[in-house]
C-alpha positions in Angstrom: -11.6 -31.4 -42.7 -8.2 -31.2 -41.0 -5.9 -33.9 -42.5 -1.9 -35.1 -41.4 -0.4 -31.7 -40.2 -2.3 -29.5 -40.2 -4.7 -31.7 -37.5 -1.4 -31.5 -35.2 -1.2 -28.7 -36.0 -4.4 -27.7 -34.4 -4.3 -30.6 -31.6 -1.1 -28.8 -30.5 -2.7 -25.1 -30.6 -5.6 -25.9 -28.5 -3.4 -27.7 -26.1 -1.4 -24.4 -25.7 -4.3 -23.0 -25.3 -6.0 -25.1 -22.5 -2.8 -25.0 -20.6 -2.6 -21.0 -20.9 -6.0 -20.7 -19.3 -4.9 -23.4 -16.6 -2.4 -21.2 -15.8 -3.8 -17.8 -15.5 -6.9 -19.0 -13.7 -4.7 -20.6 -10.9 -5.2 -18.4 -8.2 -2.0 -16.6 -5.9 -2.5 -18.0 -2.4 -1.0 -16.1 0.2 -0.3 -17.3 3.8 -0.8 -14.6 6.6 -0.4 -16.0 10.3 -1.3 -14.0 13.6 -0.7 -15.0 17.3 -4.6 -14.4 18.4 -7.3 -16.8 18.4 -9.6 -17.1 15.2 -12.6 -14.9 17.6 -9.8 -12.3 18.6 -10.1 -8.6 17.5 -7.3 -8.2 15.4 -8.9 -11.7 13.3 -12.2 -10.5 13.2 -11.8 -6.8 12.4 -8.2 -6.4 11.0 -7.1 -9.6 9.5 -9.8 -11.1 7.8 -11.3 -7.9 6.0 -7.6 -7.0 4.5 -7.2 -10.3 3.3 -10.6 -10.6 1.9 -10.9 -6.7 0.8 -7.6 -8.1 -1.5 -9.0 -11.2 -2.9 -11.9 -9.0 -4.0 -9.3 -5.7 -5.4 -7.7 -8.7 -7.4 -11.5 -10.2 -8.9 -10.4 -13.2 -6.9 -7.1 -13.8 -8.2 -5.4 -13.9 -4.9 -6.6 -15.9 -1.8 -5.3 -15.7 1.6 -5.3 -18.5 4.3 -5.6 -16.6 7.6 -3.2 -19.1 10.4 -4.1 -18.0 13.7 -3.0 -19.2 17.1 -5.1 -22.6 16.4 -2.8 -23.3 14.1 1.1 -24.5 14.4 2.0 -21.5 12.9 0.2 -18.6 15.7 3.0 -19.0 17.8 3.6 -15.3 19.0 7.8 -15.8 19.2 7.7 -16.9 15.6 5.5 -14.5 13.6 8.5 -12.6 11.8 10.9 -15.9 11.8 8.3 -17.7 9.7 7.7 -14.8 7.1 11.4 -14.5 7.0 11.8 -18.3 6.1 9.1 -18.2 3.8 6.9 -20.6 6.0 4.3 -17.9 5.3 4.0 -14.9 3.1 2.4 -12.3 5.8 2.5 -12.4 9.0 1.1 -9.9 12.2 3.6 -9.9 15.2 4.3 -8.7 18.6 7.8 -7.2 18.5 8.2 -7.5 22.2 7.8 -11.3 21.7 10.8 -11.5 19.4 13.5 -11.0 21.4 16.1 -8.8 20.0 14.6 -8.9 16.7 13.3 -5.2 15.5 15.1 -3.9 18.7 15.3 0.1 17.2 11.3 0.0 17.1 11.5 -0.5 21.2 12.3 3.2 21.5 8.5 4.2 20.9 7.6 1.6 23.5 9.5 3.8 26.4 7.6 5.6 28.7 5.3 8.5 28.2 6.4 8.7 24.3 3.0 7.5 23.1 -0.4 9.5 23.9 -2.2 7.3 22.0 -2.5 4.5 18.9 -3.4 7.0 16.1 -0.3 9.6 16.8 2.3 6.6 17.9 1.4 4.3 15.0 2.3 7.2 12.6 5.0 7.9 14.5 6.4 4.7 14.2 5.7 4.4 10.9 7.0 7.9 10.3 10.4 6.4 11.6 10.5 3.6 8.9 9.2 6.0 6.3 12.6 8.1 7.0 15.2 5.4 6.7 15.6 5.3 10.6 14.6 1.9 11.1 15.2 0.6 7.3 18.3 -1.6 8.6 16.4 -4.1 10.9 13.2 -4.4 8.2 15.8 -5.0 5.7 14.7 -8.4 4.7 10.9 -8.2 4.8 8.6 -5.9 2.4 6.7 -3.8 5.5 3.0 -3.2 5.2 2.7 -1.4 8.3 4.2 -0.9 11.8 2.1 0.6 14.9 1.0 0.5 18.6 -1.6 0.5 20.5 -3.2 2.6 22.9 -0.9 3.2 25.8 -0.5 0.3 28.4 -1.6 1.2 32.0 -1.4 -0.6 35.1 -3.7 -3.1 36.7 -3.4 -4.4 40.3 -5.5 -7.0 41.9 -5.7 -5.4 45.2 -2.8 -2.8 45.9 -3.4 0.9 44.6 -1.0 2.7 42.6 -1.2 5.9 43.3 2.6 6.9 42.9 5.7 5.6 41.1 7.2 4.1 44.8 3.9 2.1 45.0 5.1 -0.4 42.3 8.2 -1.6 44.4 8.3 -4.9 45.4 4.7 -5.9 43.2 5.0 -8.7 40.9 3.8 -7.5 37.2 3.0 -9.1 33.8 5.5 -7.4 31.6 4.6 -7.4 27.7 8.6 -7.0 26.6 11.8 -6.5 27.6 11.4 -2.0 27.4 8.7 -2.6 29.9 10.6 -5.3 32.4 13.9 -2.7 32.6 11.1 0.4 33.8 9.7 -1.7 36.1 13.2 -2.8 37.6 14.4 0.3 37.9 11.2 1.2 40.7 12.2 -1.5 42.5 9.1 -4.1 41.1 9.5 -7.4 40.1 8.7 -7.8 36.4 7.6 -11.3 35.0 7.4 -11.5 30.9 4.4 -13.7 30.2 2.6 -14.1 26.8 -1.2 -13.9 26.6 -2.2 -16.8 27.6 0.2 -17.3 30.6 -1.6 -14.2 32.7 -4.5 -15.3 34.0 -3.9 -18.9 35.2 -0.6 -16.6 37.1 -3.0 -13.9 38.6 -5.5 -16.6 40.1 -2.6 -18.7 41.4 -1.3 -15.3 43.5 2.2 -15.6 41.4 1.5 -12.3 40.1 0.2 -8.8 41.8 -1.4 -7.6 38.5 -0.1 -6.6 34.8 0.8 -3.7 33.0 -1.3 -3.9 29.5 -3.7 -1.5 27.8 -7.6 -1.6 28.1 -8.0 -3.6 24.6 -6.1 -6.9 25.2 -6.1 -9.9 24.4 -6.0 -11.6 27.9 -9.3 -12.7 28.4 -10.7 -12.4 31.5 -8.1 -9.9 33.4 -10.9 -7.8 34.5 -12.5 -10.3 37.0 -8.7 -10.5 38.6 -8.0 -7.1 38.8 -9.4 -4.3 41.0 -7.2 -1.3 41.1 -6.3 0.3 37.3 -3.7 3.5 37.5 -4.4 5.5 33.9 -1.0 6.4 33.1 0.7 6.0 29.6 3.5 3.5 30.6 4.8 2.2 27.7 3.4 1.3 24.7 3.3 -2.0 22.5 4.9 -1.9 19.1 3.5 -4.4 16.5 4.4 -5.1 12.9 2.7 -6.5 9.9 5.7 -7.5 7.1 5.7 -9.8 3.9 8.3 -12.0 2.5 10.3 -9.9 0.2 11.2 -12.5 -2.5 7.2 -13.7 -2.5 6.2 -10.3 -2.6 8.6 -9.3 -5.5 7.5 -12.3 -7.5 3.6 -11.5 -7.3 2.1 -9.9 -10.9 2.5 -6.2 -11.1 -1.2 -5.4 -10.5 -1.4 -7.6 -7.6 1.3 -6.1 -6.2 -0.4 -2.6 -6.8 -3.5 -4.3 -4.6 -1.3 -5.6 -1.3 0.5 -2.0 -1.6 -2.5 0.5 -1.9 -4.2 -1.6 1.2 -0.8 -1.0 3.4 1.4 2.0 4.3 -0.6 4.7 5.1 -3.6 3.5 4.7 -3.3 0.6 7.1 -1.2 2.8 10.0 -4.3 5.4 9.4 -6.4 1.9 10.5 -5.3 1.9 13.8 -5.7 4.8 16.0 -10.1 4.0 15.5 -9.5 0.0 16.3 -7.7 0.5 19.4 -10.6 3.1 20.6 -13.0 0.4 19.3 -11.2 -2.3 21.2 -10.2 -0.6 24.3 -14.2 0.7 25.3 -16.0 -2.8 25.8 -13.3 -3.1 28.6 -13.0 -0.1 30.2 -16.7 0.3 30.2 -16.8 -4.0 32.0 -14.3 -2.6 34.6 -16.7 0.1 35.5 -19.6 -1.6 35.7 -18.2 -3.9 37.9 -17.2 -1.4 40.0 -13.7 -1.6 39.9 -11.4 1.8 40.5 -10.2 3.7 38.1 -7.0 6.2 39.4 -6.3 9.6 37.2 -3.4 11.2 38.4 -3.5 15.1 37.8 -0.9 16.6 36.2 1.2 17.2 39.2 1.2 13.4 39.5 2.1 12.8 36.0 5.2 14.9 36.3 6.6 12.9 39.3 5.3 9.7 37.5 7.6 10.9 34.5 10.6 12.2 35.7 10.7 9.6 38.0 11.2 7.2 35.3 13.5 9.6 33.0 16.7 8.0 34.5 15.8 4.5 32.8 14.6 5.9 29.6 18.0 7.7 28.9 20.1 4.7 30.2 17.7 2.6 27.7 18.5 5.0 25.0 22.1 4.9 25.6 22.0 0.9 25.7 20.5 1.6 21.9 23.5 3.9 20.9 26.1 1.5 22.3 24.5 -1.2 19.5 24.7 0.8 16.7 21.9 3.3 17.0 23.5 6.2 17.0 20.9 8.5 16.6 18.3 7.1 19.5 18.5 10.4 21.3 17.9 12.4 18.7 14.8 10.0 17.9 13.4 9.9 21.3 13.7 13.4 22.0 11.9 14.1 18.8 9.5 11.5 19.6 9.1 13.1 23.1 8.5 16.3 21.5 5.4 15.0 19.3 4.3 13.8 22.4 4.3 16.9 24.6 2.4 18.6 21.4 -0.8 16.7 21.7 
């Protein structure tokens, strides 16, 4: 029998105790917000598995609350603002939509520098992995950068067979790299988010849009007829952490958000686009729309037609402190023209 003391003795030891297991069976919840809808593509087959694939690499120690564009938080201006803030912890993000924000990563989005998502995301990523575009990352912890298959261009009833066939058209621009191509052929570029597009091709505002196959605008193959398959630009999209968050996780759990990122993520991305790209491709055929392939003859004048606005873009780059753009694009040319 425990008498005076030595029972408060005990009391106080298996209080300790109590609160000690309290504590270590608290889970780490982690925020991670997206800009799609909670049926989208990159919920269903990116987002959710990483997040759940973690809670089950950390036996359930970490749990993640996916915020999509449901939420107050999937605004697709906001995605890297709010992680920055610490309104959430992760976040996936359009860089287009974020204005000047990440503004070195537009240089992958530049005409006929992307073949396709597998080779451009490691490019990309191959860029941050050299220090090139450390600076504008600088206060995030960066799980992966990439793009998507490249963007092409959809018309709802005028064929582009040439470059001069885009002047005058009115065209859905995904960021500002795209806007300045299409201005400098003479068409009238209009940047619209996701779920601007469609109500804007039905109400004749807009002549068609310049996005690749797997999108997330629902419903932009019953408005548009004519589809001209050249690699136009290319979107650049980034999934980052809050540094101090991510710096103040346990050691091991750490280990866990960083061997399901880097080059294991990137490596993720060339197969979803594919994946996400062929259920509309194939729809647009079977409704019969037209599909234009330019030869390679084509190509060329599609290309050098547009080399005048690439350069002056890369020297717009330079002139804000990226003083080695041309060296980058060139080199990112060159990986392209390799494959």
């Amino acid at each position: 029998m425990l008498y005076g003391n030595q029972w408060l003795r005990f009391a106080a030891a298996v209080l300790l105790a109590l609160c000690g297991l309290s504590v270590s069976a608290e889970p780490v919840k982690l925020k991670m917000s997206h800009f799609l809808g909670p049926q989208s593509f990159f919920q269903v087959d990116l987002v959710e598995p990483w997040a759940r694939e973690l809670e089950r690499r950390t036996g359930g120690r970490v749990r993640v609350e996916v915020l999509n564009a449901a939420s107050p938080l999937g605004n697709v201006r906001n995605q890297a603002a709010q992680v920055q803030e610490g309104v959430v912890d992760i976040a996936l993000g359009l860089r287009g939509a974020e204005g000047e924000r990440f503004s070195r990563s537009s240089i992958i989005e530049l005409p006929f520098v992307v073949s396709d998502a597998a080779r451009g995301s490691q490019a990309l990523w191959g860029l941050f992995q050299q220090g090139i575009l450390a600076d504008e990352y600088r206060d995030f912890k960066v799980l992966a950068l990439f793009v998507q298959n490249p963007g092409l261009i959809h018309t709802k009833a005028t064929p582009v067979r040439e470059l001069s066939d885009l002047k005058g058209l009115r065209l859905r621009v995904p960021n500002a790299t795209v806007a300045t191509a299409l201005e400098h052929v003479g068409a009238l570029p209009r940047l619209l988010q996701p779920d601007e597009i469609v109500a804007a091709l039905r109400s004749n505002q807009l002549d068609g849009i310049v996005t690749n196959w797997g999108t997330p605008i629902a419903g932009f193959n019953d408005e548009t007829t004519w589809h001209t398959s050249v690699p136009f630009y290319a979107s650049a999209f980034f999934i980052v952490m809050n540094r101090k968050r991510y710096d103040s996780l346990p050691a091991d759990v750490r280990q866990a958000i960083d061997s399901l990122s880097g080059d294991a993520l990137v490596a993720r991305f060339g197969p979803l686009w594919d994946q996400w790209d062929k259920p509309l491709h194939d729809q647009a055929v079977a409704l019969g729309r037209t599909i234009l392939q330019p030869d390679a003859d084509a190509l060329q004048r599609w290309k050098s037609g547009l080399q005048p606005m690439s350069d002056a873009y890369v020297k717009m780059l330079e002139s804000k402190g990226f003083h080695d753009a041309r060296r980058v694009y060139e080199q990112l040319l060159a990986g392209s023209a390799r494959r």
